[in-house]
N, C-alpha and C positions, 0 to 999 in steps of 0.2 A: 357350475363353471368356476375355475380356480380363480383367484382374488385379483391374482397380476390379470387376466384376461378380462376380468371386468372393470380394473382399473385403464387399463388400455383400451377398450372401447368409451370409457366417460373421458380420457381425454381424446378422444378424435370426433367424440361429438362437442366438446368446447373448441377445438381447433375449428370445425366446421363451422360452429356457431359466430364463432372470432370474426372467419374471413368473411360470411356471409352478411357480417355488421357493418365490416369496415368497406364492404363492395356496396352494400346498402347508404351509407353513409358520409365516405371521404374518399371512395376511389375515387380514378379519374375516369371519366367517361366523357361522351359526347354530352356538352352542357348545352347546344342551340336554343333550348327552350329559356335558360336562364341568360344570355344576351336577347332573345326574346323581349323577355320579362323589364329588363334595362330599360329599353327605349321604350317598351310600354307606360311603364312604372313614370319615366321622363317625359312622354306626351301627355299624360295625365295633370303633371304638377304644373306645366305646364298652359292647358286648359284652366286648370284652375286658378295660376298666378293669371294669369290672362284677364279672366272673369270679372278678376277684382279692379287691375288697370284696367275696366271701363274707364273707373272712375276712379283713377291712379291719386292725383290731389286729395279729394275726400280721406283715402288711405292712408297712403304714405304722409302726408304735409300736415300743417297745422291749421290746414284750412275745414278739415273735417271733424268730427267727433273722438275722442281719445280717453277711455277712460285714466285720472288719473293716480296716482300711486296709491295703495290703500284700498282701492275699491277695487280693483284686480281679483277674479276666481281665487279662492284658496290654490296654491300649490303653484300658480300660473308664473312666467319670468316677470321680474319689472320689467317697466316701460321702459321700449328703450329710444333711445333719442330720436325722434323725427326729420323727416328727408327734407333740405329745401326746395324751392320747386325745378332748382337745376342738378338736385340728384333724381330727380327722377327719372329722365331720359338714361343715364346713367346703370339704374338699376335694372331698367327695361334691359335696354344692352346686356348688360350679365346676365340676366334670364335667358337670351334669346342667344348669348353666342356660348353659354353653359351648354344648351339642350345642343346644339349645333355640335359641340365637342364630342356629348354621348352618341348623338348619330352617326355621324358620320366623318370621323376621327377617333376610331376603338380602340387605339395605341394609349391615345389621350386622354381615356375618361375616365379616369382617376382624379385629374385635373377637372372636369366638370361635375364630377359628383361632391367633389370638394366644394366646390362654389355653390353648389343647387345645396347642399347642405347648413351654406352660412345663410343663403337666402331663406332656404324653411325657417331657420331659428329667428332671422331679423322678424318674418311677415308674422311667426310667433309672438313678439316681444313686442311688437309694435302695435299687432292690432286685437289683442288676447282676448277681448269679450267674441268673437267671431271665428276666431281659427280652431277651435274646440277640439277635436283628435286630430284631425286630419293635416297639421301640420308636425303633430307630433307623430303620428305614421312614417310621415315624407321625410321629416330630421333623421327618426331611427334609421328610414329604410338607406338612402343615399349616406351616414356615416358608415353600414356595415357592408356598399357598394364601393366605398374608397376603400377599406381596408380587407373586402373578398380574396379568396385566392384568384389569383391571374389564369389564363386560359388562353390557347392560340390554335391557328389553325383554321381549316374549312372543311366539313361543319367545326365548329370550336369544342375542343377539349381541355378539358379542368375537371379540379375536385369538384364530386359532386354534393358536397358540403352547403355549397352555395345557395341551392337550391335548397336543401332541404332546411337550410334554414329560414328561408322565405314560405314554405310550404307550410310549418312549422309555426311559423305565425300568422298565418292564416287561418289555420284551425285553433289556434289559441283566440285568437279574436271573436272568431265564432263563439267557440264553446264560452268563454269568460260575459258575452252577449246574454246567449241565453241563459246560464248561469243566471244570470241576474236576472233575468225577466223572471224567473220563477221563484228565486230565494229570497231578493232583492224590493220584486216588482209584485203587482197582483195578477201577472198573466195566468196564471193558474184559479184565480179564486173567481173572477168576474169575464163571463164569454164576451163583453165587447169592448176592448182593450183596443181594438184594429181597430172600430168601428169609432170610436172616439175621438183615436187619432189622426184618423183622416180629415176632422172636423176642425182641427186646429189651425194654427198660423198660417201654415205652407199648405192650404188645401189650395188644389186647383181645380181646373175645370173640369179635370178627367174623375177627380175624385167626386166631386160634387157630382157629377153623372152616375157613378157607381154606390152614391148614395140613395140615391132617387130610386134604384134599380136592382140592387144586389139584395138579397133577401138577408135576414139578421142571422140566420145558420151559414152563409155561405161566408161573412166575416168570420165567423168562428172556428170554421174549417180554416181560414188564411191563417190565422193568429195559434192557432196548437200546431199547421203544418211548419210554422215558423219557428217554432221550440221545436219539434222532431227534428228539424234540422239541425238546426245550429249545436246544443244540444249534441247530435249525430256524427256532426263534420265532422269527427277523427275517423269514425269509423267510413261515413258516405265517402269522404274522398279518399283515402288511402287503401279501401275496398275497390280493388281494378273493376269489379261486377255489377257493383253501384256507382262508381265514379261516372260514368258518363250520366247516368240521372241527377247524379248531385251537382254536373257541371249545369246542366240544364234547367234543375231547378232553381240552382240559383242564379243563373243568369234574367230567368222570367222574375225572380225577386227581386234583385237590384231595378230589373226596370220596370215593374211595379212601383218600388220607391220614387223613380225617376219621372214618372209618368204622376204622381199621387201628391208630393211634395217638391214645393218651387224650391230650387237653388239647392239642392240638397242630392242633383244628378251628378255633384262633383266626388259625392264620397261613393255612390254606388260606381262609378267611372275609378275612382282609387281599390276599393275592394276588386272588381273585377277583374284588373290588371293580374293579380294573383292567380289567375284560372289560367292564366298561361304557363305555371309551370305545373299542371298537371297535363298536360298537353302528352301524345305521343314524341320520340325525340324525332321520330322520323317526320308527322307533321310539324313539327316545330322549325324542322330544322329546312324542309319547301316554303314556308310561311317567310322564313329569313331571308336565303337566298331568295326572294323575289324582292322582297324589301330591298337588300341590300341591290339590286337590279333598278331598283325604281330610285334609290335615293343617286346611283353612278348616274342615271339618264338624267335625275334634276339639277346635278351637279358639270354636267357636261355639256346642258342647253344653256345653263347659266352662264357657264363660261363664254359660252359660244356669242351666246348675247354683250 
């Protein structure tokens, strides 16, 4: 083959390569799965701010435990100034009329993701021996939901950038997880690593049953399945032919944790959220349209009332 003709076919496989990047990547497409993801990602932090106003005073006020300056985690924010007991109602409100804005005002939620963003960093700042990742997930994930490309329409279209960059960090979280169990941790050197941990703090009642009753190879089987995974997650989820096993399997994993260790159902509830943009766009986008059907009808009896 003469020179020019071979140099003509390597650029129209870079041109292919190009477009099939930039359609993988930043085209626009039907995003439903990633407004989806929004209001999931928002019912979550929500749940979770919640959990804590049980016992709102203890948290926020100076009526409760604080540690103070100096003895903060390496790396963690200073303390930051504590609520009186009449910002508390206050703060509630901004939580509640925040998530309200993501829902159901989608013009507006730029505006609420702004706000759920200042609240991740106060609940960070404020109560830091206790918000451990998971406010730091919430800060990242709602600053890069303010400054997302925009998207309109029904189903909704945008870059799909948006997505892939939540998907993105979902399998970094994984992988940099097990990562460490192995190079970090002794999940590799000693088989009862699970079996240990279920022993700890947050054992419940579910655990303590399946201690009595799980045989010591069948921990051992959880605890290697749990590195294949994670470990895997670039490949389980972004592999169309595994992805529905990996959605699965790690669904029965989160609620494993959920089910094994108390109060600790709020980060397997935060990871999970994530499993919605692997979703079909076509289920994603049925999933929505009935959402957005059920949130018009509570909005409509409300009135009415």
């Amino acid at each position: 083959m003469e020179p020019q003709g071979v140099i003509a076919r390597c650029a129209m496989k870079r041109r292919f390569l190009t477009t099939a990047m930039r359609e993988s990547l930043v085209a626009e497409q039907s995003v439903a799965r990633f407004r989806l993801f929004e209001c999931a990602f928002t019912v979550a932090f929500l749940l979770y701010m919640g959990r804590n106003l049980l016992h709102p005073m203890e948290w926020l006020t100076a009526e409760g435990f604080h540690l103070a300056e100096g003895l903060q985690r390496p790396g963690s924010l200073p303390p930051f100034p504590l609520l009186p007991s009449w910002g508390v109602p206050i703060f509630t409100g901004a939580l509640l009329w925040s998530g309200w804005i993501v829902g159901f005002r989608s013009r507006w939620r730029r505006f609420g993701f702004g706000a759920l963003a200042l609240l991740a960093l106060y609940a960070e700042g404020v109560d830091s021996a206790s918000a451990f990742a998971l406010n730091k997930i919430y800060g990242a994930g709602f600053i890069f939901l303010l400054f997302a490309p925009g998207y309109g329409g029904n189903p909704p279209r945008g870059s799909v950038m948006s997505v892939r960059v939540f998907q993105m960090m979902l399998l970094t979280i994984y992988f940099a997880t097990g990562f460490t169990k192995v190079y970090g941790g002794d999940w590799l050197i000693h088989t009862d690593v699970v079996w240990s941990h279920a022993q700890g703090y947050y054992c419940t009642e579910f655990a303590a049953f399946l201690l009595r009753h799980l045989p010591p190879f069948g921990w051992t089987i959880v605890q290697y399945s749990v590195i294949v995974f994670e470990l895997g997650a670039p490949v389980w989820f972004v592999w169309r032919r595994t992805r529905p096993f990996a959605i699965l399997f790690g669904l029965s994993f989160h609620l494993g944790i959920a089910l094994m260790m108390q109060a600790v159902w709020v980060f397997s509830l935060q990871i999970v959220t994530f499993y919605v943009l692997f979703l079909p766009e076509k289920t994603a986008a049925n999933w929505l349209n009935r959402l957005t059907d059920v949130g018009r009808n509570l909005l409509r009896n409300g009135t009415r009332d």
